[in-house]
BAVEXMAR-594579 format. One record per residue (C-alpha): residue in three letters; z, x, y. Coordinates in steps of 0.05 Angstrom, whole numbers, plus 5000, padded with zeros to 4 digits. Each point is the difference from the previous one (the first is absolute). Layout:
REM residues N
ALAZXY
...
***
This chain:
REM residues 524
UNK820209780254
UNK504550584966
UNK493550384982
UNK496849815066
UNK506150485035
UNK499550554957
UNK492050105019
UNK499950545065
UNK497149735058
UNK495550514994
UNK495549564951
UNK500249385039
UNK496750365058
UNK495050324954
UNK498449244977
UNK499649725054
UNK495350515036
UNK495149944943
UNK500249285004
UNK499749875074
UNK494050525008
UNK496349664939
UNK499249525041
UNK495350215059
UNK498150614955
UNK491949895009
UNK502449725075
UNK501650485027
UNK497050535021
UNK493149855001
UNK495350304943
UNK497650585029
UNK493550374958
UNK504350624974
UNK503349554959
UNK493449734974
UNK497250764987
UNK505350184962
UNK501149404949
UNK491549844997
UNK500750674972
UNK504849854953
UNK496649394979
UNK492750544990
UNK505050514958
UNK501649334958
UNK493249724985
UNK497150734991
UNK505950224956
UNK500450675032
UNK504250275066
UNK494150595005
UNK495949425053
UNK499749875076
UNK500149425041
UNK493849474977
UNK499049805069
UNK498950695021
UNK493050174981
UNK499550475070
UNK506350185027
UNK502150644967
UNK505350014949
UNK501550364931
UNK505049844942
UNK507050285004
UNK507249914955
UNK504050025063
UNK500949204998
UNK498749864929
UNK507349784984
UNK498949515061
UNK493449744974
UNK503549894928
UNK505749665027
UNK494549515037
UNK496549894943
UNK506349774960
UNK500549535052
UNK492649775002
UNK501449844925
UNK505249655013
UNK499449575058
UNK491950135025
UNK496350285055
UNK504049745065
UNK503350215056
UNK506949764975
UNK499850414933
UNK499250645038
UNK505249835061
UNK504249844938
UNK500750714979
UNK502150195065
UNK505649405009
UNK502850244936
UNK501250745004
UNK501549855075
UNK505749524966
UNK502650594953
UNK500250475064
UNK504349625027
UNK504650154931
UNK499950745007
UNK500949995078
UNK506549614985
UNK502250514954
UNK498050535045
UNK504949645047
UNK505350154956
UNK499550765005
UNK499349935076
UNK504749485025
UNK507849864971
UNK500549315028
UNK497649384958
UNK498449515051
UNK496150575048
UNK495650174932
UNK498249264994
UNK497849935073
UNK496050584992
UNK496649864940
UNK498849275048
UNK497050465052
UNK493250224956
UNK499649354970
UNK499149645065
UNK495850535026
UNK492749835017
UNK497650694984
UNK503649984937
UNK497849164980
UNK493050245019
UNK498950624964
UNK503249534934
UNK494349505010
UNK494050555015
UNK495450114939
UNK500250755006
UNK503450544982
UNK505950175042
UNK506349524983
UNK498650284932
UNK501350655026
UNK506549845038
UNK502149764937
UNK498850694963
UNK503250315062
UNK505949635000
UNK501050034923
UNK499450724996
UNK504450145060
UNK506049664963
UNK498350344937
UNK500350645040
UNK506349865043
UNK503249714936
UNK498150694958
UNK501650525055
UNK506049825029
UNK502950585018
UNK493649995056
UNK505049555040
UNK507550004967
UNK504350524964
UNK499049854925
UNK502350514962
UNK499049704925
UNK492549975031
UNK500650825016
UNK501650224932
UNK493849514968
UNK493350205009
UNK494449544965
UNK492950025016
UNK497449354966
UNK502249735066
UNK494550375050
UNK495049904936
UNK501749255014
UNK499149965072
UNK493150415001
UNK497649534948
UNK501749425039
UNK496750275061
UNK493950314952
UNK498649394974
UNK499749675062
UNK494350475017
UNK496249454971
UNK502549505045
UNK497550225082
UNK498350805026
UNK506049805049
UNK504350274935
UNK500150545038
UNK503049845059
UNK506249644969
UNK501050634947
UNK500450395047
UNK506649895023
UNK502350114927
UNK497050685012
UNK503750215056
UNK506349744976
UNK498350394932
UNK499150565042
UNK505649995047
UNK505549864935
UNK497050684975
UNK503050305057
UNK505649615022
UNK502549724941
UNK502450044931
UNK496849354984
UNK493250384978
UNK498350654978
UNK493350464989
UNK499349664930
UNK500949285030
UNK495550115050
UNK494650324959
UNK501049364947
UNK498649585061
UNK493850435030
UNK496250034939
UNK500249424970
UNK497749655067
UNK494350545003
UNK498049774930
UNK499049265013
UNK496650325065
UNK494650354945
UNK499649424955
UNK498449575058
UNK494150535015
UNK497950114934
UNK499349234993
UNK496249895067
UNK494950524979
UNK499049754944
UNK497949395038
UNK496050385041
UNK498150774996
UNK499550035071
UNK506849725017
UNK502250555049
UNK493650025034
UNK499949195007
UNK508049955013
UNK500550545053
UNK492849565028
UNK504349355008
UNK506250345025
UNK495350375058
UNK498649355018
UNK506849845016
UNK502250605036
UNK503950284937
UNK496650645009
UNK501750015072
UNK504850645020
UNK507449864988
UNK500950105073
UNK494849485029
UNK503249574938
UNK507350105022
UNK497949805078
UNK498349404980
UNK505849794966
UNK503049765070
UNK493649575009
UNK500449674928
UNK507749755020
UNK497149735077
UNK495349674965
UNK504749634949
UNK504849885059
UNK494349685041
UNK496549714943
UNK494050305011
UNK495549914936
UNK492449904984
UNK500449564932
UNK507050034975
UNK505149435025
UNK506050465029
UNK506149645002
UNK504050025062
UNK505950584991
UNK501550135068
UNK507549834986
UNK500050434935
UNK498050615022
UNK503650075063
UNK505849894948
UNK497650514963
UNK499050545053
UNK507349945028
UNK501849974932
UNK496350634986
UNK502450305060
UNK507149864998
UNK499850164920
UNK497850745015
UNK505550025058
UNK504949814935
UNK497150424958
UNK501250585047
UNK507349845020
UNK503049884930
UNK495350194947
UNK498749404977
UNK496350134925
UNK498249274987
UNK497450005076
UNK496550604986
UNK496249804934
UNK497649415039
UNK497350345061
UNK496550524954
UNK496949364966
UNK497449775065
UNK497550695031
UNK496750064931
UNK496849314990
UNK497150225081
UNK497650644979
UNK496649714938
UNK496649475044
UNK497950545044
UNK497750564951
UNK495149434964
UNK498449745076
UNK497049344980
UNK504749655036
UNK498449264959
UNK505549545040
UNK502549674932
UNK502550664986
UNK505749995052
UNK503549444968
UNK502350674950
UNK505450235056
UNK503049185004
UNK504750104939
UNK503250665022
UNK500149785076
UNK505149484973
UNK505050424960
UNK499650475061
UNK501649505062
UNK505549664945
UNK503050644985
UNK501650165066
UNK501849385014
UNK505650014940
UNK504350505046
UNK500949475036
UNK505749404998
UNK496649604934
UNK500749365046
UNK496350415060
UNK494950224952
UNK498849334967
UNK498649685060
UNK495650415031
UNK495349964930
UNK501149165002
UNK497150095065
UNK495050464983
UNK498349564949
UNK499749415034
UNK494750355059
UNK495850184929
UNK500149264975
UNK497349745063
UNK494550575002
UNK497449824920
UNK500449305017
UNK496250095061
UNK494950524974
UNK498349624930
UNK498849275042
UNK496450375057
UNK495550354949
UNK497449374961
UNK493549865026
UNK494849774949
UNK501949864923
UNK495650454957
UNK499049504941
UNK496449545061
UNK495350675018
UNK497750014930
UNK499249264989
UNK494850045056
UNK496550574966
UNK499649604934
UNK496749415030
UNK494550385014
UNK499950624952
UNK501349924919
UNK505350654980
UNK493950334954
UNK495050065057
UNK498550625034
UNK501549995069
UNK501850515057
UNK506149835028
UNK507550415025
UNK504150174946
UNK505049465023
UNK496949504960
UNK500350394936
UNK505449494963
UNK494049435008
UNK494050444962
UNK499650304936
UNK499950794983
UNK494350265017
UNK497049475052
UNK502750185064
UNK496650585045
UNK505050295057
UNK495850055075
UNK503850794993
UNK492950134953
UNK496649835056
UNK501750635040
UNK496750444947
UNK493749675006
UNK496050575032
UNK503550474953
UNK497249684943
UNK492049945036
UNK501749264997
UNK497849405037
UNK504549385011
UNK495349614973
UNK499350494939
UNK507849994989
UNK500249234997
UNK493749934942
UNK503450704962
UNK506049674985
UNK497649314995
UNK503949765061
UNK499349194996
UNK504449855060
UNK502850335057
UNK507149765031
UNK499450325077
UNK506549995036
UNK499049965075
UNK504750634997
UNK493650334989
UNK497249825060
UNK506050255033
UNK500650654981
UNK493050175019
UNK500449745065
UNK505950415006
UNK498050634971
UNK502650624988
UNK507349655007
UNK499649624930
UNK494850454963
UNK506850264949
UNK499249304966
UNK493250024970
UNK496750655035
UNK495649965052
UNK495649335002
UNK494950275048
UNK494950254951
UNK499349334956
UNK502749535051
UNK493949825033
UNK495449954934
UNK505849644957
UNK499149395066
UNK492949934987
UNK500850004926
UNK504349355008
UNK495649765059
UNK493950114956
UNK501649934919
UNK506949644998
UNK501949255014
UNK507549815040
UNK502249504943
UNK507250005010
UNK505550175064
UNK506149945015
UNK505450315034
UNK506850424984
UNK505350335057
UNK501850484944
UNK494950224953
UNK494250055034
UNK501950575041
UNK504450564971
UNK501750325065
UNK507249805005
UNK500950065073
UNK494149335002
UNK502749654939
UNK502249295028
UNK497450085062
UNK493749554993
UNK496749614941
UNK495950504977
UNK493249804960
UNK497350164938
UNK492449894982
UNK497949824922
UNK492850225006
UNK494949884934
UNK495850554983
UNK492749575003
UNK495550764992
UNK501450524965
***
């Protein structure tokens, strides 16, 4: 019991998030396809022994080989080794370093807030956070990234003090291993997402501003810094065409196609558009959580941090506002606008509103976080039960009564986990059809397509066209001729019917039993 009081608190909280989460982990939310995409191409790296492939079930839609995930793909593929190909060892990866952000956002606490108890509640705050529990049980990228964010912001705060307090013992040392350390941590992590950029960049702007404001870094520290992140930067490139000679040409293709190449002004207008959205929970595929409550927190926080700022100077204020504005600016200079990606404000949100509220009485301030806390509870709760439609180990039961995992079937990338590498073609081929001077009918005997799963989804979106055409591109030119090839040279053998996965449209997920036809390929 002696050595029970001597552990901080801090590590019961971080035990008892990863254990509570583990268990709804593959629960909740529901498997959406992106997570699919990414670790089926994992799994294809793995049995081809090479990172310089694309996507299997891809034979159509465009894409090219590129380092910018690789470290991603190689941390899925020590988990494939370890525990298989399943939902849970992927969600896995993102419940763990979603656990160890929790770790550096308590010691980022520290530097921000004096009292104990307020620190703890804080820390409380993220961890009962739906944003925050659902980006630590989505198979992609971005809790990974928070977690390189958060670690390198208390590396930086912890080696530039004199950003935000007088330390003069720091004034007369200058080191540089320290920025070496820092770009390599965000270099590296080049290998991770492309949203690297948006949460280095407030790294660069604090670099920047310390240049001129502050003893904490000088022209040497600075170029130390620069450099060595411009060097991963080069490595990454010199990797990704060795994949593929055409790499800029292909890359600057895909990122067309997602309004990267927009003008920074048309970018920047949306910005206010990307946050309605989020607010109203506006979405095509991905399941937004509802964050009403947070980020009206976080816009009075904002705005009554910058009225701080500007009365008393505030330095700790100031570091966190610059975060924010740049995390904003990086979101709108890339002008993707992927909602997972907001959940990169959450962390510094909460050392904001808490840091204002430590000027506060500690009792005053305490209790208006227990309540805040409490409103947040009831919200998770809510959202998590209210989001638990269909159970995706039942979705792919019905598909293996019907379908053995080596067959070659056409089917959404949903049901990926069930089928081995290599069997599954997405419907996102079809679109590309004409491109290719291909028939539906052509498609299905090229690839040896035994069996197609048709989700009545598909039906939808084509009798709602253009509205759904982002999901698998416009349906009109095949639709028609893909019907009479399962009228005419298929055979219904199995249905049955899911709320959740057999439409991806989010805003229709649970609101009817959806079907989804097993058909036999009888001519080829």
């Amino acid at each position: 019991m002696n050595y029970l009081k001597k552990i901080k608190p801090i590590y019961f909280i971080i035990i008892i998030f990863f254990a509570v989460n583990l268990l709804f982990l593959d629960k909740f939310p529901f498997v959406h396809s992106d997570e699919a995409w990414l670790s089926g191409l994992s799994r294809h790296m793995l049995n081809q022994k090479s990172f310089a492939v694309t996507e299997p079930f891809f034979d159509l839609y465009p894409r090219s080989p590129h380092a910018v995930k690789i470290i991603f793909h190689f941390l899925q593929i020590i988990f494939i080794k370890l525990f298989g190909y399943n939902i849970f060892s992927f969600r896995l990866i993102s419940l763990i370093f979603g656990t160890f952000s929790i770790y550096f956002f308590y010691r980022l606490t520290e530097i921000f807030i004096d009292n104990k108890i307020l620190r703890y509640l804080t820390v409380l705050l993220l961890t009962f956070d739906i944003h925050f529990i659902y980006s630590s049980h989505f198979a992609r990228q971005e809790i990974i990234l928070v977690f390189i964010f958060l670690a390198a912001f208390y590396y930086f705060l912890l080696n530039n003090k004199s950003i935000y307090q007088n330390d003069e013992n720091y004034k007369k040392t200058k080191v540089y291993h320290k920025d070496f350390i820092l770009a390599c941590i965000l270099g590296i992590s080049m290998g991770i997402h492309p949203n690297i950029f948006i949460i280095s960049l407030p790294f660069i702007l604090l670099y920047t501003y310390a240049l001129f404001f502050s003893s904490a870094v000088n022209i040497k520290n600075y170029a130390v810094f620069a450099l060595t992140l411009a060097s991963f930067a080069v490595i990454y490139i010199l990797i990704s065409l060795g994949f593929d000679a055409d790499f800029f040409i292909n890359y600057a293709r895909y990122g067309k196609s997602l309004g990267v190449l927009n003008t920074f002004s048309s970018k920047f207008d949306s910005l206010d558009y990307f946050y309605k959205k989020i607010f109203y929970r506006v979405s095509g595929t991905y399941y937004i959580p509802p964050i009403k409550i947070q980020l009206t927190l976080f816009f009075f926080s904002f705005a009554a941090g910058l009225i701080k700022w500007i009365k008393d100077r505030n330095k700790l204020i100031f570091i966190l506002l610059i975060s924010i504005i740049s995390i904003n600016l990086g979101y709108a200079i890339i002008g993707r606008y992927n909602q997972t990606s907001i959940i990169f404000i959450f962390p510094l949100f909460y050392l904001l509103a808490a840091k204002l509220l430590a000027d506060f009485k500690i009792k005053y301030a305490c209790s208006a976080v227990l309540v805040l806390l409490l409103i947040l509870s009831i919200n998770t709760f809510t959202a998590v039960i209210n989001s638990s439609f269909s159970d995706y180990n039942d979705y792919l039961k019905n598909i293996s009564s019907a379908v053995k995992a080596e067959d070659n079937v056409l089917a959404n990338l949903n049901c990926d986990y069930y089928f081995e590498d290599g069997s599954l073609f997405d419907y996102r081929n079809l679109s590309y059809l004409e491109k290719s001077n291909l028939s539906f009918a052509e498609y299905i005997d090229k690839n040896n397509i035994e069996y197609i799963i048709y989700p009545e989804e598909m039906d939808f979106i084509y009798n709602t066209r253009p509205e759904w055409n982002i999901l698998y591109g416009n349906p009109y030119p095949y639709y028609n001729e893909m019907k009479e090839y399962l009228h005419n040279n298929t055979q219904l053998i199995y249905q049955f019917n899911d709320k959740t996965y057999a439409v991806r449209i989010v805003r229709y997920i649970g609101e009817k039993n959806w079907s989804v036809k097993i058909y036999k390929v009888i001519t080829k």
